[in-house]
N, C-alpha and C positions, 0 to 999 in steps of 0.2 A: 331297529335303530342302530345295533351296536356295527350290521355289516356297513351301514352308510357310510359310518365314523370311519371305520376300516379302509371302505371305496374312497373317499374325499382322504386319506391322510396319504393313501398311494396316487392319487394324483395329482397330489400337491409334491410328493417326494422330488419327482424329476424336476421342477420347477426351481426350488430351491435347490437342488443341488448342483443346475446351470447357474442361479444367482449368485452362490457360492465362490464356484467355479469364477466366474464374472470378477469379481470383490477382490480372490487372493490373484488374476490376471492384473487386473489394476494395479495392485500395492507395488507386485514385484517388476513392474515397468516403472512405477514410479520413483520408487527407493534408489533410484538409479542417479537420478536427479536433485537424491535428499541431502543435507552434509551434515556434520555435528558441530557446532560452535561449540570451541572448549578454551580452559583457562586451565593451565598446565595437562594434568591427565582430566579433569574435569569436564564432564559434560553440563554445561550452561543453556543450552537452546539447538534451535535448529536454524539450517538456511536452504534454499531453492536455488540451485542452478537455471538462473531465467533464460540468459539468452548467451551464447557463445559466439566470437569471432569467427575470422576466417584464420586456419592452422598458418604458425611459419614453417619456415625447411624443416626444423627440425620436429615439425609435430606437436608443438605446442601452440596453444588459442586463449586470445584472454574472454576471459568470462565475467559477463555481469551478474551479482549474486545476490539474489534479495534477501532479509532476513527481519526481526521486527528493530526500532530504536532500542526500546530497553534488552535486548538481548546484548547489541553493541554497548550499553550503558555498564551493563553488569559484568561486561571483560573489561571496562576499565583501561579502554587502549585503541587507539585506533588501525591498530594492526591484531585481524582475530586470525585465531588457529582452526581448521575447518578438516574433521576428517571425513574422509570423503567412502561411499559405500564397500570400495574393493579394500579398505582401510588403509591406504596413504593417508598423509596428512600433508597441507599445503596450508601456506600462509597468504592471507587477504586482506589488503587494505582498504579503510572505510572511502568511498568514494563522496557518498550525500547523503544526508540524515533529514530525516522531516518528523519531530516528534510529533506535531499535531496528531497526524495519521498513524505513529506510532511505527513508519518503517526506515530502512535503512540499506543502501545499493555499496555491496564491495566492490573489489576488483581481486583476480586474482589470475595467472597464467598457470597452464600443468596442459599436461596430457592425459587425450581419452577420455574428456569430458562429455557428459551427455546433458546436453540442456531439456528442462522442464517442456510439456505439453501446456500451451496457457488458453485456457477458453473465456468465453466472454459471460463475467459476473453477474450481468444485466438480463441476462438471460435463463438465470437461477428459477425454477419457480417451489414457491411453498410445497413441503413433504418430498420434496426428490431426494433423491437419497442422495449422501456425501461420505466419503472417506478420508480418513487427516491419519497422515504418516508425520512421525520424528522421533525424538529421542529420550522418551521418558524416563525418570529417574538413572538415565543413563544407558536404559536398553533402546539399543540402536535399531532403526527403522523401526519401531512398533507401530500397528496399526488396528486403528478404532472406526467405527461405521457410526453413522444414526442420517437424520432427517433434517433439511433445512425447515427454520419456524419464523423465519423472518430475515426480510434487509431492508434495514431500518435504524433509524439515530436510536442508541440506547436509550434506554430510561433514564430520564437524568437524576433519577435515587436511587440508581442501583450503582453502586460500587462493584467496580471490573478487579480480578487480580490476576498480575500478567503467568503466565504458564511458565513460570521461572523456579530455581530452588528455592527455598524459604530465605536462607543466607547469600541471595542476592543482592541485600539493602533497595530493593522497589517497594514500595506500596503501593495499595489499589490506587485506582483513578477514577474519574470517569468524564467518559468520550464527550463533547456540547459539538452537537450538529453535525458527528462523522457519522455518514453511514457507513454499519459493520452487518457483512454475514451472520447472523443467529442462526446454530443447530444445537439440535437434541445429540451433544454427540459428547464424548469424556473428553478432556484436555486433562492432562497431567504436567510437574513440573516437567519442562525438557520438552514438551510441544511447540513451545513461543520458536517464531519463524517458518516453522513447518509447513508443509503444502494442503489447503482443505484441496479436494479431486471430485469431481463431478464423477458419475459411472462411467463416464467414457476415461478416465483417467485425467483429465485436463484440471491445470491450477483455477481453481476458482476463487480463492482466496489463502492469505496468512494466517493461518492460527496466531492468535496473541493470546487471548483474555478467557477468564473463566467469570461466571455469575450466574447467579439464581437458577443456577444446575443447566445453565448451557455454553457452549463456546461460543467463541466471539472471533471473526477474521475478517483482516483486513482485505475490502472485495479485490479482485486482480485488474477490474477496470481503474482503481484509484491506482494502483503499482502501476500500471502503465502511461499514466498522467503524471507521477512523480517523475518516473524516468524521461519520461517527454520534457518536464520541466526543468532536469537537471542535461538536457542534450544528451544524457550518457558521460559526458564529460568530465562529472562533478563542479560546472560551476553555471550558476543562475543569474539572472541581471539584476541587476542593481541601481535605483533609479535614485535612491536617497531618501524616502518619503514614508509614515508609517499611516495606516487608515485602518479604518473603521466601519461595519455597513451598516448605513440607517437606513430605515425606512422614507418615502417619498411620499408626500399626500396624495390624491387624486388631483388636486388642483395642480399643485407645484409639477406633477408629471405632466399633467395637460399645459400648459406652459412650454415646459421642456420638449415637447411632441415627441413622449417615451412613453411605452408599453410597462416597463419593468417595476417595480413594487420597492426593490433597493440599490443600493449604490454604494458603491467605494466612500468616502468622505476621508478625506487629507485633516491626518490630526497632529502628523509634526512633518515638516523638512530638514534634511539636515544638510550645515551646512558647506558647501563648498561639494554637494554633491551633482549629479546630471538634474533632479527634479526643480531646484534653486537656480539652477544656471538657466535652465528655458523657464522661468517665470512662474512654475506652480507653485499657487499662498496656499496656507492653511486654509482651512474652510472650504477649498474648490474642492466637487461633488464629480471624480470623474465617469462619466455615461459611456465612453466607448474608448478602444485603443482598435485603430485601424480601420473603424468602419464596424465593428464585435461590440456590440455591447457590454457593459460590464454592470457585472450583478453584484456582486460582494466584494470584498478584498481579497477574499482567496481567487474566485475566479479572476481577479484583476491582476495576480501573479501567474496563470497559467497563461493568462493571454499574455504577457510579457515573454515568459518561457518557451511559445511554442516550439518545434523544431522549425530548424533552418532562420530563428529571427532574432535569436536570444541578445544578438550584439550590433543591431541593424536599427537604423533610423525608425522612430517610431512616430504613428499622428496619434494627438490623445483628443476629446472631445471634455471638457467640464462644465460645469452651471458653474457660474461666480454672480452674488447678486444678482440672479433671477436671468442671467443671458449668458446664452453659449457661445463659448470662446474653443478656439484650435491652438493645441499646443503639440510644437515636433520638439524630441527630445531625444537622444541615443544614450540606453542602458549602457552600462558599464558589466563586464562579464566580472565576477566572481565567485573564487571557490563554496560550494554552497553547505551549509551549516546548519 
């Protein structure tokens, strides 16, 4: 018995010691791409170099940086300080914040940037393994391993706390209806922003949240729909109207000759905006923009935001009392908040 144990630990040695091998290739390609959000000499969080320009003459590119809301919350500025792996340090301005989701897009110009590997979140599956690099208690690039166990809307009684110092002034939260990366993996303060990594290296998601002894990040497929939604630009459209998604009966849907379960519902206009100018009341139920159905209110802002439409004529479809009506309307672009 004891030579088995012996045979089975020598052939497992080489194995792991490629995985190994695998894990510290990952980090240090990664780390490349990591930054440190600070507040004087203070490390506060981490950020992702996403995506980078095209260089000018002189060899500089701007960069789009993702990082989480509350990390840009807790510098208290909309201009963070970001030092970056070779330890320069560069200044980034907040571009677009979306606390729902808990993220936030800078902007920043330097040289010698190297933008993030970003993979597809959807694509995650239960027990694969994950890597999350950032900046805990201050030591720079550190890197933790474990096992995805879930993506899925949080437990809505589980209080989340963001991967921040203690004397950040955040408290926990918890997420209604976002779905977040779950792994078996440590976040520490100075994680929030940080890049989780699939084994091939690629962003799969933001570390933000810790809870019930797992991390919490935000998936890379929502960061790419933020940024869709804000053109890159930092500004989003604007129609004037706030909604709500209800549910639809079965009848009232067979009426409407709609498939879908919810709906936007208009629960204020305001006034002297584009939604008051083309005719949408309160109470109109809108069912499509363009031909796209719309499911929620949040989906009903992505379909506004697409790229390339953000400031472009739009057709909307509503129920008003029980019949469908066509409404063209053009969003209003601005800066997004």
């Amino acid at each position: 018995m004891a030579d088995g144990v012996i045979e089975n630990v020598a052939v497992a040695a080489p194995a792991l010691s490629a995985l190994s091998e695998a894990v510290a290739q990952v980090a240090e390609r990664a780390r490349l791409s990591v930054a440190q959000a600070q507040v004087g000499s203070r490390g506060i969080g981490s950020a992702i170099i996403w995506e980078i320009g095209q260089s000018d003459a002189s060899g500089e590119a701007e960069a789009t940086i993702i990082t989480n809301a509350h990390v840009v919350a807790a510098g208290r500025s909309e201009r963070i300080a970001l030092r970056l792996s070779d330890g320069r340090q560069i200044e980034a301005q907040l571009l677009a914040i979306d606390p729902e989701h808990d993220l936030a897009a800078l902007r920043a110009r330097a040289r010698g940037l190297r933008a993030a590997d970003i993979g597809d979140s959807s694509a995650l599956r239960m027990g694969e393994l994950v890597v999350a690099i950032g900046n805990p208690f201050g030591i720079e690039a550190a890197v933790t391993t474990g096992v995805v166990s879930a993506q899925a809307p949080v437990d809505p009684d589980l209080e989340l706390e963001p991967a921040l110092p203690r004397d950040s002034g955040w408290r926990g939260r918890r997420f209604a209806r976002v779905e977040l990366v779950q792994a078996d993996i440590r976040l520490y303060p100075g994680n929030s922003g940080g890049p989780l990594l699939d084994a091939r290296g690629r962003v799969v998601g933001v570390n933000a949240m810790v809870g019930g002894g797992l991390g919490f990040a935000i998936p890379s497929n929502t960061v790419r729909r933020f940024l869709d939604e804000t053109g890159r630009s930092g500004q989003r459209a604007y129609i004037g109207v706030q909604a709500q998604t209800v549910p639809l009966t079965p009848s009232q849907r067979q009426r409407a000759g709609i498939t879908h379960e919810t709906v936007p519902l208009i629960v204020a206009v305001e006034a002297g905006g584009p939604a008051e100018a083309a005719g949408i009341l309160v109470g109109d139920a809108l069912l499509s923009v363009d031909g796209r159905a719309t499911q929620s209110a949040e989906h009903l802002v992505r379909l506004l935001n697409r790229a390339g439409t953000a400031g472009q004529p739009r057709t909307l479809e509503a129920l008003r009392g029980g019949q469908r009506i066509t409404i063209t309307l053009t969003p209003v672009l601005r800066a997004a908040a």
